[in-house]
C-alpha positions, 0 to 999 in steps of 0.5 A: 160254315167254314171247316174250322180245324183249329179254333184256337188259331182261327179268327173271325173278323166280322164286317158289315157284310159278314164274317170273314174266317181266318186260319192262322199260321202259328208254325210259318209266324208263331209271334204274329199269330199270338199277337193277334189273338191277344190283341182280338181278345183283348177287343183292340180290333174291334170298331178299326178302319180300314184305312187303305184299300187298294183296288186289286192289291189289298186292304190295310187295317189294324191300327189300334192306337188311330183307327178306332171309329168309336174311341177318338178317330183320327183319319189322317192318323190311321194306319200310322200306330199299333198297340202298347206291345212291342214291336215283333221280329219279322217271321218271312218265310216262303209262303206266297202273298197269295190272294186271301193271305193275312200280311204283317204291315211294318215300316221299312224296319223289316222288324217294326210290324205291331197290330196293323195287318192287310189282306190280299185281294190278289197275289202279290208276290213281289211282297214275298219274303219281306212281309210275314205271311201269317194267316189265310181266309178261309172263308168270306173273301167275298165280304173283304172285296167289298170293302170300300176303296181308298187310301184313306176311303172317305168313308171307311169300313170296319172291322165290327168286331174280331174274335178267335174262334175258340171264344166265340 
């Protein structure tokens, strides 16, 4: 088990290899931090693709409105919509895009990031200052490399079901 030190601003994203453990960083991007606990309480994640997965850069998912495998999927249409919420400011900061940290995804408007979100299977610095960094995995990065390649993959993954900690 990962050394949860907070679960309040812990995440668990289950997948279907295991659970990946998320340590958030509400100080470094406090916005993007409380947007992805509401929207894991409220169960948007739950059953989203991952709908680009670059080998050696990352894994994209998150898109709440298009990547929902069980409610009206649309392949094509995953990856370019978020929720009802607002779009968030942009929080960049001189956390590194380190191997195993959470990005905010966006469009060019450095302040249109919303619910999508990738992982980094490597360091990726050149994204360093232009994507909120908002969280690290703890724990499980083994079970996000393992998630099927694609942009889209023709069979995607998923993220089964994401939780905070604190509730689950």
């Amino acid at each position: 088990m990962a050394d949860i030190k907070d679960p309040e601003n812990t995440i668990l994203i289950e997948l279907k290899g295991g659970t990946v453990t998320i340590e958030l960083l509400p100080d470094i991007a406090p916005k993007h931090c409380e947007r992805m606990k509401e929207l894991a309480r409220a169960g948007a994640y739950d059953n989203v693709a991952f709908h680009r997965v670059i080998d050696g850069f990352m894994a994209q998912t998150g898109d709440v409105a298009n990547g929902n495998m069980e409610k009206n999927f649309n392949l094509r249409m995953a990856g370019t919509g978020g929720s009802d919420l607002p779009d968030l400011p942009a929080e960049f900061s001189g956390i590194p895009h380190d191997r195993g940290t959470l990005g905010a995804a966006r469009s060019q408007n450095p302040n249109s990031a919303n619910s999508q979100f990738f992982i980094n299977f490597s360091d990726n610095h050149f994204l360093n200052r232009q994507y909120t960094v908002y969280g690290r995995v703890i724990e499980g990065m083994e079970h996000v490399d393992a998630i099927t390649r694609g942009e889209p993959p023709a069979n995607p993954d998923r993220m089964i079901s994401v939780k905070v900690a604190a509730d689950a």
